[in-house]
N, C-alpha and C positions, 0 to 999 in steps of 0.2 A: 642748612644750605650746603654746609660741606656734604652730609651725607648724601643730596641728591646731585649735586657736581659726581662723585664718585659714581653712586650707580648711573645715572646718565653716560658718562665717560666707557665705564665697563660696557654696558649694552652697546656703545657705538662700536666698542672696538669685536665684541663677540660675535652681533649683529649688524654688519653694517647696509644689508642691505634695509633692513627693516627699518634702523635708523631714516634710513634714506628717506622708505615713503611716511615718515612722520614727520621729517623736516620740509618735506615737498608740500604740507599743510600749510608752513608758516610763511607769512614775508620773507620778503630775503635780509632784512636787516636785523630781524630777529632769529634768523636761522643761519647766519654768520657772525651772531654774537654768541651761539650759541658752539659756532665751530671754535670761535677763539677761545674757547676755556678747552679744547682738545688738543692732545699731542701733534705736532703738522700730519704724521703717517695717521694717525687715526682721523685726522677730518680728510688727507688725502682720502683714505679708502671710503670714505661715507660719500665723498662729493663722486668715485668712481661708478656707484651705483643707480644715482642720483638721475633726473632726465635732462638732457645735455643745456637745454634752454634755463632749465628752472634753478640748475647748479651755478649758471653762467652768471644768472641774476645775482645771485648769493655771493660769488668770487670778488663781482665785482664792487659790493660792501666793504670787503675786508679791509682792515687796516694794510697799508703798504710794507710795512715789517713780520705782518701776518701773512700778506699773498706770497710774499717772497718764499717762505720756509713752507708753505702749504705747494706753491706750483713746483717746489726742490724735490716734494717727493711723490707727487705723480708719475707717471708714467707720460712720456712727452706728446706721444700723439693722442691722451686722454685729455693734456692739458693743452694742444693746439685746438682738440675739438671744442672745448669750453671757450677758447678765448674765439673761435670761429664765430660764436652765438652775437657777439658782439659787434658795436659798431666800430667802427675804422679807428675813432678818434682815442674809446676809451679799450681799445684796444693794444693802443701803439700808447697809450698812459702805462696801463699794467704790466707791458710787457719792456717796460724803465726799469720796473720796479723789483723786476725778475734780476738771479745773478747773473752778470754777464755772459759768459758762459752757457746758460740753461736759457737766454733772451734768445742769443744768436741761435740756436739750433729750434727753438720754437721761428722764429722769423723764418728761415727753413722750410720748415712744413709747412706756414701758414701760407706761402707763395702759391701753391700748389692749389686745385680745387679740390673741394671735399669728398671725402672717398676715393682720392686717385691715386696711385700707387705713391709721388709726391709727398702727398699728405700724411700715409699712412706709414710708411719706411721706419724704420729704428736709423738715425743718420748716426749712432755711435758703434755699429757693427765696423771690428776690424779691417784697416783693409793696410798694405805694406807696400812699400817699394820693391819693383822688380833686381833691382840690382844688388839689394842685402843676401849675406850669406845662411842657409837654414839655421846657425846657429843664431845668427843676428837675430832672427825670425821669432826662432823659441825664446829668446831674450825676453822681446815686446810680448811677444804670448803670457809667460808670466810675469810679465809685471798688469797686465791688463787684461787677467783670463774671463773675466762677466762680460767683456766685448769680442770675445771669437768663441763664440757656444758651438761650432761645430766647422765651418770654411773658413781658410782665410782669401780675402781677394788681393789679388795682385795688381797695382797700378803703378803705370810709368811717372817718370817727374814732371808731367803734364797732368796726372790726377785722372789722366785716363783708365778703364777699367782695359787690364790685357790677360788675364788669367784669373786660375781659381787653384783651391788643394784644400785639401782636409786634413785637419790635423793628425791624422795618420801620416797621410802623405809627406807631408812635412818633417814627422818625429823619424820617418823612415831615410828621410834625403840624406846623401852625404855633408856633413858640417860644413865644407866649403862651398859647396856647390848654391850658387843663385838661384833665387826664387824664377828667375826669368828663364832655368833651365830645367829645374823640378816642375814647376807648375801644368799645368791645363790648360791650352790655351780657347779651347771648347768652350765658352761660357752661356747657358741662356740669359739674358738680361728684362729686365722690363722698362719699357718709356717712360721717365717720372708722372709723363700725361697720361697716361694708361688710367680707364676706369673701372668701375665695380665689374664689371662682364668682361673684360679683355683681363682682367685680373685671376678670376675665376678660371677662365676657361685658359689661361694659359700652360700651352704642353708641357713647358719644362718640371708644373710640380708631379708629373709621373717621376722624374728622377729624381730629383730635389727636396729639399724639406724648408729650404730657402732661398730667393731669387733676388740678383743684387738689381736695383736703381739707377738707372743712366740718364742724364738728359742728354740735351740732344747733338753734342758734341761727344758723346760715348761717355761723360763725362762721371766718375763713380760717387753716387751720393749718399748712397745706403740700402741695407736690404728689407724686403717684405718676408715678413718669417709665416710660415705652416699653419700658426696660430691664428696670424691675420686671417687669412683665408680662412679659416673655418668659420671665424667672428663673422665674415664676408657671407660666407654662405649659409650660418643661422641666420643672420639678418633675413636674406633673402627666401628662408623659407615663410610659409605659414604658421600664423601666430599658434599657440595649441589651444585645446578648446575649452571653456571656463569649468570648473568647479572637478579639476584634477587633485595634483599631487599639494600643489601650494595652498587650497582651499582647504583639505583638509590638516594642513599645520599652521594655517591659523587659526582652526577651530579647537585644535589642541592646545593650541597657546592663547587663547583667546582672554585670559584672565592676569595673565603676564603682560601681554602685551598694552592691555588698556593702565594698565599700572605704569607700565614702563613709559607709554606714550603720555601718560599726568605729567610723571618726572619732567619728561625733557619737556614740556608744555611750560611747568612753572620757571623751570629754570629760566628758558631761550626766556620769557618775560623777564624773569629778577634780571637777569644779566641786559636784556636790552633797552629796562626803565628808564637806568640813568642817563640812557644815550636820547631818549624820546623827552626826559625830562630839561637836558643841557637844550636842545632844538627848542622847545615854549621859552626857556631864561631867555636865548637871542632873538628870538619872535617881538619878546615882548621888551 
């Protein structure tokens, strides 16, 4: 058993899309017993590949000390679209369950309708007070450089959006000098109500590589980054057409893969018996 925990585990984590569409075969309680024997980041990135209803099923199996440390290392708008799948009630359960912190900023997104700029936003992208000094500025910069991957936005003590700069522009400012007098006050913005098509077709990403979130008080909530947008716009292409590039690398792996898919087949059972067996002891 250990040897097939191990290779199961190793495939999820090398393959995880693959994983996916093996686990998309199983119940969801069997295919959440089978993430609970995985590292949180490794059932995170299995449940990222996953189809969003089928994952949704499966989350919402897990133990509440499991969902916690599984939705910690999602990505937040992969883990608003999962908890989206759901109904209101057991919705507003899981997201108890979540760390405070990681609740609030899902709560956030999930305000928002699906696909709208709202929903979609990174709401941990930097954003600073106008009236600090650029050195104040580069302070927060490195203490929190994974939340300002290229602008920072500028908002007044109202949390309104009033400027923008690049960390060029910044590194370049005089030390004393206020963000409120270095900055840009030029900013394109999006409506957090903004949808898939007003999103897309927005002018500003000719200049841009990301556009900040405002509701409707100008109010700064977060940006939709470059990346989104392309996500955006594969979606909305055409699907490609069967028996390409993926077909034939499962015909190359085709003897692996039926192997690999035994594994986690016996496994998700060994691990989800006892749970199938505890449910007939209270039946009966």
């Amino acid at each position: 058993m250990e040897t097939d925990t191990l290779l199961a585990t190793n495939f999820a984590e090398d393959h995880p899309s693959d994983a996916a569409r093996v686990l998309e075969g199983f119940a969801p309680e069997e295919a959440s017993a089978y993430l609970d024997e995985l590292p949180p980041r490794s059932a995170a990135e299995v449940l990222q590949k996953r189809v969003s209803s089928n994952a949704a099923e499966c989350i919402a199996q897990l133990s509440p000390p499991r969902f916690a440390r599984i939705i910690a290392a999602l990505p937040l708008d992969r883990a608003a679209a999962l908890l989206r799948q759901l109904d209101p009630g057991r919705q507003a359960d899981l997201l108890k369950q979540a760390p405070s912190d990681i609740s609030a900023l899902l709560a956030s997104l999930l305000r928002y309708p699906e696909n709208s700029a709202g929903a979609l936003m990174d709401p941990l992208a930097m954003a600073l007070p106008e009236d600090i000094t650029a050195t104040e500025a580069m302070a927060r910069v490195r203490r929190a450089p994974r939340h300002a991957l290229y602008y920072i936005y500028v908002i007044n003590r109202e949390q309104k959006l009033v400027g923008v700069m690049n960390l060029r522009e910044l590194m370049m400012a005089p030390p004393k000098e206020t963000l409120r007098t270095a900055m840009r006050r030029e900013v394109a913005t999006l409506p957090a109500a903004a949808g898939r098509l007003a999103i897309v077709e927005h002018p500003g990403w000719r200049d841009v590589h990301a556009l900040p979130v405002v509701d409707d008080d100008g109010i700064f909530l977060g940006v939709l980054r470059y990346e989104t947008l392309r996500k955006l716009e594969r979606e909305s292409a055409a699907p490609p057409a069967p028996g390409g590039g993926l077909a034939a690398v499962l015909t190359l792996g085709e003897l692996c893969w039926v192997g690999l898919a035994g594994i986690l087949t016996d496994l998700t059972s060994a691990v989800a018996a006892p749970t199938r067996a505890q449910k007939e002891t209270a039946n009966d």
